[in-house]
C-alpha positions as YAML, in Angstrom:
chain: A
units: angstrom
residues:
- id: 1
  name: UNK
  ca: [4.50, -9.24, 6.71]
- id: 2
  name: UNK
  ca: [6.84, -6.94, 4.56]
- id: 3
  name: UNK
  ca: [6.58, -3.25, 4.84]
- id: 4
  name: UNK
  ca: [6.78, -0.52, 2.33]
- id: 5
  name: UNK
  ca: [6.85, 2.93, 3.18]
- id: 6
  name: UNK
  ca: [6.71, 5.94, 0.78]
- id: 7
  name: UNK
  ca: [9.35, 8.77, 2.01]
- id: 8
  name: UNK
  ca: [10.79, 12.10, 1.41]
- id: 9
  name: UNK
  ca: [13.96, 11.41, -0.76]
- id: 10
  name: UNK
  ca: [16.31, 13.06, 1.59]
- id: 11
  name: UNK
  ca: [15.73, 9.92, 3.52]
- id: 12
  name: UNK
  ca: [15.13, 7.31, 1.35]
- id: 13
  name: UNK
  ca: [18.33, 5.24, 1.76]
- id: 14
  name: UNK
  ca: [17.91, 5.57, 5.52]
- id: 15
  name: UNK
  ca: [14.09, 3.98, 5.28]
- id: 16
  name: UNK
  ca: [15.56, 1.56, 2.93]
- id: 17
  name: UNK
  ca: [17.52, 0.53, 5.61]
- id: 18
  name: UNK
  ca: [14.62, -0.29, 7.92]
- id: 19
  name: UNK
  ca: [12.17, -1.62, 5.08]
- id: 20
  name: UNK
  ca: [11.53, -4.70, 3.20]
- id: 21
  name: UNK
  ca: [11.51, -2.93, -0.28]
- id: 22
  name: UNK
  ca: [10.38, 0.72, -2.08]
- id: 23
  name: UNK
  ca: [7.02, 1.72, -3.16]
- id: 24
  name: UNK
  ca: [6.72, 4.48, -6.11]
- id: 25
  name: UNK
  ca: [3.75, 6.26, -7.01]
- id: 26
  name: UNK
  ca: [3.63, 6.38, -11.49]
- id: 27
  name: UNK
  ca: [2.25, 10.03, -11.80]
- id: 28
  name: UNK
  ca: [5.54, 11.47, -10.23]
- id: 29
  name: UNK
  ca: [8.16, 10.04, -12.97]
- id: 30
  name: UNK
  ca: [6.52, 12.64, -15.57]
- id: 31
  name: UNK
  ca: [7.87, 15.71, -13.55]
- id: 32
  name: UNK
  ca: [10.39, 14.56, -10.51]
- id: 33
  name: UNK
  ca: [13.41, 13.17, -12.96]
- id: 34
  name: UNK
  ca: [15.60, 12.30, -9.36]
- id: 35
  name: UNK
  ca: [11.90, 10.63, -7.81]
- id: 36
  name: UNK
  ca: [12.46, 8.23, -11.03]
- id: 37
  name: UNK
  ca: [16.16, 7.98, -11.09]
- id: 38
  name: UNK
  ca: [16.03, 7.04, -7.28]
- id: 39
  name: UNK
  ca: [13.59, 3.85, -7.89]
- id: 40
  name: UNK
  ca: [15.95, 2.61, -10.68]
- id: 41
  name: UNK
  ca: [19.14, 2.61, -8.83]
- id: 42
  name: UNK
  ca: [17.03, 0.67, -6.10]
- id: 43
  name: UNK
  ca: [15.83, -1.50, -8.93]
- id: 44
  name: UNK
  ca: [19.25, -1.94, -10.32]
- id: 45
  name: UNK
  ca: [20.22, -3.01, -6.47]
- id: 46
  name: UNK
  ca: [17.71, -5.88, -6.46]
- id: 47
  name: UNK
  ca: [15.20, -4.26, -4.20]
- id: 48
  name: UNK
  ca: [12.06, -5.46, -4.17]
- id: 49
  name: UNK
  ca: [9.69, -2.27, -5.99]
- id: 50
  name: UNK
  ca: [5.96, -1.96, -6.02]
- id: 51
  name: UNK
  ca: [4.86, 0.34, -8.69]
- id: 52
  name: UNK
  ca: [1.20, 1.80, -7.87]
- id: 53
  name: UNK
  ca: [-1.12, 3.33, -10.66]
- id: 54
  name: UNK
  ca: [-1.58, 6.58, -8.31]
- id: 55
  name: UNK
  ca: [-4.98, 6.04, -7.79]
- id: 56
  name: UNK
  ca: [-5.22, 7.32, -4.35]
- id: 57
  name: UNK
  ca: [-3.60, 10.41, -5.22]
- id: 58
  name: UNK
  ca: [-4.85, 11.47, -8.76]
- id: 59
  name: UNK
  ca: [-8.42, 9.79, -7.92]
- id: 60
  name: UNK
  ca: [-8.38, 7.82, -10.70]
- id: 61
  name: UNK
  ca: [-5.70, 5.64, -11.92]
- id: 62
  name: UNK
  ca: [-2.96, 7.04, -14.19]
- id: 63
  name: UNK
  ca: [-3.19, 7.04, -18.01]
- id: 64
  name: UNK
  ca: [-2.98, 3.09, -19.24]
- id: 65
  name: UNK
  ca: [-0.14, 3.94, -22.30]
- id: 66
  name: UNK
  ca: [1.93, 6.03, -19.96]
- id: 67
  name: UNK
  ca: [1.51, 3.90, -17.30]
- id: 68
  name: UNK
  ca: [2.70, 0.77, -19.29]
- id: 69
  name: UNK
  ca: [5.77, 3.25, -21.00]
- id: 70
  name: UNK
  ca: [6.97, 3.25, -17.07]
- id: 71
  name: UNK
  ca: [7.05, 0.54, -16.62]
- id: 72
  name: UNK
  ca: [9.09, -0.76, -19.36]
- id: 73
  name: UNK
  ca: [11.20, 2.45, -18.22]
- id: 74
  name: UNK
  ca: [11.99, 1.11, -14.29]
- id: 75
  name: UNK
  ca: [11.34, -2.61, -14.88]
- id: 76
  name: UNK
  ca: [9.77, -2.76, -11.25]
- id: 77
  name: UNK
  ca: [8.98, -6.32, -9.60]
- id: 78
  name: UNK
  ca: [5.08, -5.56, -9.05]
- id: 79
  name: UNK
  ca: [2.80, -3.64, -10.25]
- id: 80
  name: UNK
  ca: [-0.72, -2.82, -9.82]
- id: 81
  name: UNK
  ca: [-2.83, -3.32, -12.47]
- id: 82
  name: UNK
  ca: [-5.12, -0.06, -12.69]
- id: 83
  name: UNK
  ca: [-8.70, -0.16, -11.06]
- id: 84
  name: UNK
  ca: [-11.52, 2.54, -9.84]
- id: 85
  name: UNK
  ca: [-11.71, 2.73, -5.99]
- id: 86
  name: UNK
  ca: [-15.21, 1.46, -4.65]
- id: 87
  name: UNK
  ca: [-16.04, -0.16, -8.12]
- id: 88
  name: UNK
  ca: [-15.94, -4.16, -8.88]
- id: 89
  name: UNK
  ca: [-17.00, -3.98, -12.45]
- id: 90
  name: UNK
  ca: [-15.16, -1.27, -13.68]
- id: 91
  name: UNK
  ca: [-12.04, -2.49, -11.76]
- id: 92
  name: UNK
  ca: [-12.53, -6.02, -13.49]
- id: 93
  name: UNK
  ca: [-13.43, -3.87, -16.98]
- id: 94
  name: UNK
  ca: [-10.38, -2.11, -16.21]
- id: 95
  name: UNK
  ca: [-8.16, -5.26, -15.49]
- id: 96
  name: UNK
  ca: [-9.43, -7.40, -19.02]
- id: 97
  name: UNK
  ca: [-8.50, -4.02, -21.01]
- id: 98
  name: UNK
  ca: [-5.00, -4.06, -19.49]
- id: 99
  name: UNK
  ca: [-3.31, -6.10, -22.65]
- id: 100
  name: UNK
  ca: [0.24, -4.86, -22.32]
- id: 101
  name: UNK
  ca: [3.04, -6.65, -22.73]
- id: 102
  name: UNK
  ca: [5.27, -5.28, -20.16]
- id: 103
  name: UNK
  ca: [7.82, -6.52, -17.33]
- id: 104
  name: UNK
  ca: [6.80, -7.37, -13.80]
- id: 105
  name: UNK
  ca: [4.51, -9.19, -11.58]
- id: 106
  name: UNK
  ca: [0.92, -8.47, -11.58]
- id: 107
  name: UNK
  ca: [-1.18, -7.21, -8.89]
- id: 108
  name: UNK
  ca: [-4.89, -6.36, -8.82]
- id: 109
  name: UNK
  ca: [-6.98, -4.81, -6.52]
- id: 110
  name: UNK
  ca: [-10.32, -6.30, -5.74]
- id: 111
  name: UNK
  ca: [-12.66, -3.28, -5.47]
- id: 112
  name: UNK
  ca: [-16.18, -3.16, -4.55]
- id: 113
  name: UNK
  ca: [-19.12, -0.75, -3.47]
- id: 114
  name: UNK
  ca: [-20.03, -3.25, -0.64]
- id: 115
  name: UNK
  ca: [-18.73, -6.43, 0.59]
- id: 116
  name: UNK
  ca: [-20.45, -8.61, -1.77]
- id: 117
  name: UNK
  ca: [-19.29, -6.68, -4.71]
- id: 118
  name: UNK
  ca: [-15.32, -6.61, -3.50]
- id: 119
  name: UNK
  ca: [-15.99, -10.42, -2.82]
- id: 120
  name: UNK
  ca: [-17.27, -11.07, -6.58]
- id: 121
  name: UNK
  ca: [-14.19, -9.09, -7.72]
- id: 122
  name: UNK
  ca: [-11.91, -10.36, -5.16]
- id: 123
  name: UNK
  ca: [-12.72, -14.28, -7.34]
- id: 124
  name: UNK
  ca: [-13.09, -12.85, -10.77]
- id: 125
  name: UNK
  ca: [-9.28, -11.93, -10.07]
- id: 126
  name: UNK
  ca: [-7.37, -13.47, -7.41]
- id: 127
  name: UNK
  ca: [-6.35, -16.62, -9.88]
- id: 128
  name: UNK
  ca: [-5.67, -14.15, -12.59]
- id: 129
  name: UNK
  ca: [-2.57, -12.31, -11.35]
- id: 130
  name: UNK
  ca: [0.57, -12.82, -8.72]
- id: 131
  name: UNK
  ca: [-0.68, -11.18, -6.08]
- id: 132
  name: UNK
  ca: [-4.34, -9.47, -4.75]
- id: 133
  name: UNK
  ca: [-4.57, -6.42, -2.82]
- id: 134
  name: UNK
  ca: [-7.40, -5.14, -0.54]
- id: 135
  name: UNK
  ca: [-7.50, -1.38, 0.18]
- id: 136
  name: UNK
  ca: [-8.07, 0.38, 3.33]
- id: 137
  name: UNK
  ca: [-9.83, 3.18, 2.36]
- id: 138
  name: UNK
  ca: [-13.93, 2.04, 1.52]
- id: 139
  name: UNK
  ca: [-16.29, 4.35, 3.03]
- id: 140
  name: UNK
  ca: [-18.28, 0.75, 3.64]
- id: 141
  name: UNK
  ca: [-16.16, 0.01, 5.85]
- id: 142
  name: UNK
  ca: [-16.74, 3.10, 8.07]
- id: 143
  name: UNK
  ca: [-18.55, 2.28, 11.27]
- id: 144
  name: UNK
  ca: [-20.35, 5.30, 12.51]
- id: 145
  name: UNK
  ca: [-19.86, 4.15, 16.56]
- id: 146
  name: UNK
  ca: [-16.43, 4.65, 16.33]
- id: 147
  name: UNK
  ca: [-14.05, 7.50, 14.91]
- id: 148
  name: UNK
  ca: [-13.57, 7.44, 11.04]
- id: 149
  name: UNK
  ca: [-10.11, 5.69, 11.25]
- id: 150
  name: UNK
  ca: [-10.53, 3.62, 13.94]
- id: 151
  name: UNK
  ca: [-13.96, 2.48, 11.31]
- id: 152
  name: UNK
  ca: [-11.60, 2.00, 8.33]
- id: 153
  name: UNK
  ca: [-9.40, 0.08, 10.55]
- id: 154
  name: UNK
  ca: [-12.18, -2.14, 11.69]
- id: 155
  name: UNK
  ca: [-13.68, -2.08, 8.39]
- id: 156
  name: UNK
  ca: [-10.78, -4.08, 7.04]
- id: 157
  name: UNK
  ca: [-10.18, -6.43, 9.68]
- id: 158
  name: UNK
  ca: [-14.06, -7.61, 9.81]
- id: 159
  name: UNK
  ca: [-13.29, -8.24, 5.76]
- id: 160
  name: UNK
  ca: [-10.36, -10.15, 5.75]
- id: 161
  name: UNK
  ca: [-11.74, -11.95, 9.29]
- id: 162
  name: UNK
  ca: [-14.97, -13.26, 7.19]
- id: 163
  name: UNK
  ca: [-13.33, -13.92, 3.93]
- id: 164
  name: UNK
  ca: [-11.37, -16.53, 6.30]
- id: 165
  name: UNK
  ca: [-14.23, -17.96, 8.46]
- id: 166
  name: UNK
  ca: [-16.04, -18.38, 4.44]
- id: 167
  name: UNK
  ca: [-13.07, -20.07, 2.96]
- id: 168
  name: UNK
  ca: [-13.03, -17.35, 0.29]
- id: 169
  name: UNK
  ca: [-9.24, -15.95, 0.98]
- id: 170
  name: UNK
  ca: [-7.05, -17.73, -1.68]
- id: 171
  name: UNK
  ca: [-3.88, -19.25, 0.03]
- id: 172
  name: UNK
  ca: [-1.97, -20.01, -2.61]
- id: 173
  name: UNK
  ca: [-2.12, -16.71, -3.98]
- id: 174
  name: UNK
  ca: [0.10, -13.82, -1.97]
- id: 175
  name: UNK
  ca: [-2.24, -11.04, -0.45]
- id: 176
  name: UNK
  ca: [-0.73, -7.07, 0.06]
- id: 177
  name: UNK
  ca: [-2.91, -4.52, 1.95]
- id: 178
  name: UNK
  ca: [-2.81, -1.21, 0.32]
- id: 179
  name: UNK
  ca: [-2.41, 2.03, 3.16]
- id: 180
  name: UNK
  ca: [-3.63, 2.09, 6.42]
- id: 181
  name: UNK
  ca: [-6.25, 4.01, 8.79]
- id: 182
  name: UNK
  ca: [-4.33, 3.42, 12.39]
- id: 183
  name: UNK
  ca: [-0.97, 1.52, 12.17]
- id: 184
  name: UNK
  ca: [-2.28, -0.63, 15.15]
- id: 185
  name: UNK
  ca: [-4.62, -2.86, 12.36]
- id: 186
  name: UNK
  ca: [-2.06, -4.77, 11.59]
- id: 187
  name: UNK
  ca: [-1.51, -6.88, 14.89]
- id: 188
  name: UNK
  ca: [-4.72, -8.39, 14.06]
- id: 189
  name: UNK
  ca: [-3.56, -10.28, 11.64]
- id: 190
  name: UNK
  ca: [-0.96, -11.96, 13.25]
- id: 191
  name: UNK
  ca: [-0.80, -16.17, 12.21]
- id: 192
  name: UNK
  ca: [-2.76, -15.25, 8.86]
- id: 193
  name: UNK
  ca: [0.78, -16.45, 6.15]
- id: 194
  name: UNK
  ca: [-1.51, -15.15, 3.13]
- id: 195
  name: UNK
  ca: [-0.99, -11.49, 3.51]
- id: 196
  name: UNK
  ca: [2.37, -10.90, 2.30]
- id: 197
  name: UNK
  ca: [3.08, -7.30, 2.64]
- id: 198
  name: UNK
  ca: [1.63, -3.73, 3.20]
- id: 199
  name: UNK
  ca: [2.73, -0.18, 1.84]
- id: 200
  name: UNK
  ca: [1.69, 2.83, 3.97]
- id: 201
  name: UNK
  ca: [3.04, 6.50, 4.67]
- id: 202
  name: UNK
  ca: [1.58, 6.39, 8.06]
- id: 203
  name: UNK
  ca: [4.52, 6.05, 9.91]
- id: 204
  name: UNK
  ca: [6.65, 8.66, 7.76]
- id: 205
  name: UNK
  ca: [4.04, 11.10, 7.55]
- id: 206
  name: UNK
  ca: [3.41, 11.59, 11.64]
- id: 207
  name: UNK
  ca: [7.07, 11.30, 12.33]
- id: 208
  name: UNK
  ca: [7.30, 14.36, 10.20]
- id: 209
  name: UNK
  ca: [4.84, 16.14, 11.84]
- id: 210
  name: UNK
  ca: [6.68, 15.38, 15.64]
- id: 211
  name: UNK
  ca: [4.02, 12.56, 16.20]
- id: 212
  name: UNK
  ca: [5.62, 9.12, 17.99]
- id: 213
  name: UNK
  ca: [3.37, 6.09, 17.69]
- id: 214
  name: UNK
  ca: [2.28, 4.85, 21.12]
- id: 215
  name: UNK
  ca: [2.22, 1.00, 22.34]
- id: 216
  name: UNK
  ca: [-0.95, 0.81, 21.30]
- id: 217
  name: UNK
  ca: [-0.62, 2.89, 18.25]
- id: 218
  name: UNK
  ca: [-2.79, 6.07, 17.33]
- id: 219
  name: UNK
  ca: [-6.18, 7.18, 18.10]
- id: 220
  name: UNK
  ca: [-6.23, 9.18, 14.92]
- id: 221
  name: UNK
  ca: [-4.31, 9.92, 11.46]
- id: 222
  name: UNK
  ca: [-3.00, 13.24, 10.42]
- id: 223
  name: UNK
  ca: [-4.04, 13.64, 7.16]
- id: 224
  name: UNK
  ca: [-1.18, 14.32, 4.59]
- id: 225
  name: UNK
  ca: [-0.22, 13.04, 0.95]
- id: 226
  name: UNK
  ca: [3.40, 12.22, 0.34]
- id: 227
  name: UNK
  ca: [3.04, 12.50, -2.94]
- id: 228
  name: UNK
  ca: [3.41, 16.71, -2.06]
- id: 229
  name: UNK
  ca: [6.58, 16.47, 0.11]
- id: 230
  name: UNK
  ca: [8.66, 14.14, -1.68]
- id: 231
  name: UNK
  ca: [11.14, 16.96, -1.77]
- id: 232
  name: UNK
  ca: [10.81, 17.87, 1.69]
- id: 233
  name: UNK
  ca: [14.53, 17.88, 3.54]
- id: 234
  name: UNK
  ca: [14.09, 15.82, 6.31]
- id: 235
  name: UNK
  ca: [16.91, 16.03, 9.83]
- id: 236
  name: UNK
  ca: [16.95, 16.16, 13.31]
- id: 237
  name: UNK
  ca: [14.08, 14.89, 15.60]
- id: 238
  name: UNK
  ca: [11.45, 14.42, 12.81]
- id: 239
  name: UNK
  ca: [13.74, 11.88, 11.48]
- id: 240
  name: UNK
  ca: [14.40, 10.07, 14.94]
- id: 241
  name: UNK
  ca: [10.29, 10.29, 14.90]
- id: 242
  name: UNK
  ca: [10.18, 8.48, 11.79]
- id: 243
  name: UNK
  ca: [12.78, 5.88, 11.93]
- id: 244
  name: UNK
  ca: [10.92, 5.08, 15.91]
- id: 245
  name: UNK
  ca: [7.52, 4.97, 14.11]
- id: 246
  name: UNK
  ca: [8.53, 2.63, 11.45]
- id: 247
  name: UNK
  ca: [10.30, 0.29, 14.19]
- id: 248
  name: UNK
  ca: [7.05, 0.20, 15.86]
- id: 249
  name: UNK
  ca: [5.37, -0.45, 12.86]
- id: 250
  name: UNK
  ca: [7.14, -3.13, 11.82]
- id: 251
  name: UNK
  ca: [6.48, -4.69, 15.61]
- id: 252
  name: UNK
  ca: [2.93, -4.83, 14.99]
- id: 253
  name: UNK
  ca: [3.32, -6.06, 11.89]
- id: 254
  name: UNK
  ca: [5.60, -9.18, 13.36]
- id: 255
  name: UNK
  ca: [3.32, -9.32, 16.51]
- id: 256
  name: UNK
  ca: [6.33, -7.65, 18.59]
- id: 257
  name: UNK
  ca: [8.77, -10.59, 17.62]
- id: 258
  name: UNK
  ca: [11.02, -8.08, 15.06]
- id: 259
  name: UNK
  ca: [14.10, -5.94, 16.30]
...
């Protein structure tokens, strides 16, 4: 599973080193000229670049005719098509709308209020693009006998677990899983080839704040957008924090067979 991890620019080139390939959020090329100028040069270098419609962080995805003018700007291998969070048919509304001619693979997010609904998106799209993404964050998923994280986490894994068991996951289509709850989801689904890749801050964001994942991961997630500290100067032991995290990481991810 490839990794993607969204980090303070003073140690970009560092995380590069320990990463699969960059993730940029769209809505911080209008005002962070060095955020965009950073993403080209790793462009230029033949790194692998997901470019996300900032959904997450602006709550609704960013403006369509910007959105496509950046994307002729960086030239970016993937990215994601724009869609509503929690919403099937406005996400699919969104995604027949989306008519520009631009460079890049395509990657849609199937999007639902309830498992039926992401399911019925999940098929309108998966044969429609180059690669399907499922996000973590669904208050569905929450389950209210456990923590709200450890419930996302859960949440997701009981998805992708009965999409299997129905023969609805579509193999020959590459799956990416967008953020993460508790980094420790991800050594669930160990053996399953389809899911391709995930993007997360996780690992950045609670090395920054002195927080070392453990064997078993986390219990619970500080709760911090990158998007704000993108400028942040980042030494010392925070760093060590963050380059141990995203080791670990990527051992859950490879079911403890990386190094």
């Amino acid at each position: 599973m490839k990794t993607y991890h969204e980090s303070p620019l003073s140690i970009f080139k560092g995380v590069q080193q320990v990463t699969d390939g960059d993730y940029a959020l769209v809505h911080l090329f209008e005002t962070n000229k060095e955020y965009f100028q950073t993403f080209k040069d790793a462009v230029n270098s033949g790194r692998d670049v997901i470019l996300d419609n900032s959904l997450f962080e602006l709550g609704e995805s960013f403006d369509p005719q910007r959105y496509a003018y950046w994307i002729e700007e960086l030239i970016p291998t993937w990215y994601i098509i724009p869609d509503t969070l929690g919403d099937g048919p406005d996400t699919i509304r969104k995604f027949n709308e989306w008519d520009y001619d631009v460079p890049g693979k395509k990657i849609a997010v199937a999007q639902g209020k309830n498992r039926e609904e992401l399911i019925e998106c999940y098929n309108y799209l998966v044969d429609k693009v180059d690669m399907i993404a499922i996000s973590f964050g669904n208050e569905w998923f929450i389950d209210k006998n456990v923590s709200k994280y450890h419930g996302y986490m859960n949440g997701r894994i009981s998805l992708i677990k009965y999409m299997v068991e129905n023969n609805i996951i579509n193999h020959n289509v590459p799956h990416h899983l967008l953020g993460c709850g508790l980094p420790q989801e991800f050594k669930a689904y160990k053996g399953m080839d389809f899911i391709r890749s995930v993007d997360t801050s996780n690992p950045v964001i609670h090395g920054m704040k002195g927080i070392r994942y453990s064997d078993s991961g986390l219990e619970s997630k500080e709760s911090m957008l990158m998007a704000d500290h993108m400028d942040e100067t980042v030494t010392g032991d925070k760093l060590n924090d963050i380059m141990y995290n995203i080791i670990k990481f990527r051992k859950f991810c490879y079911g403890g067979n990386f190094s």
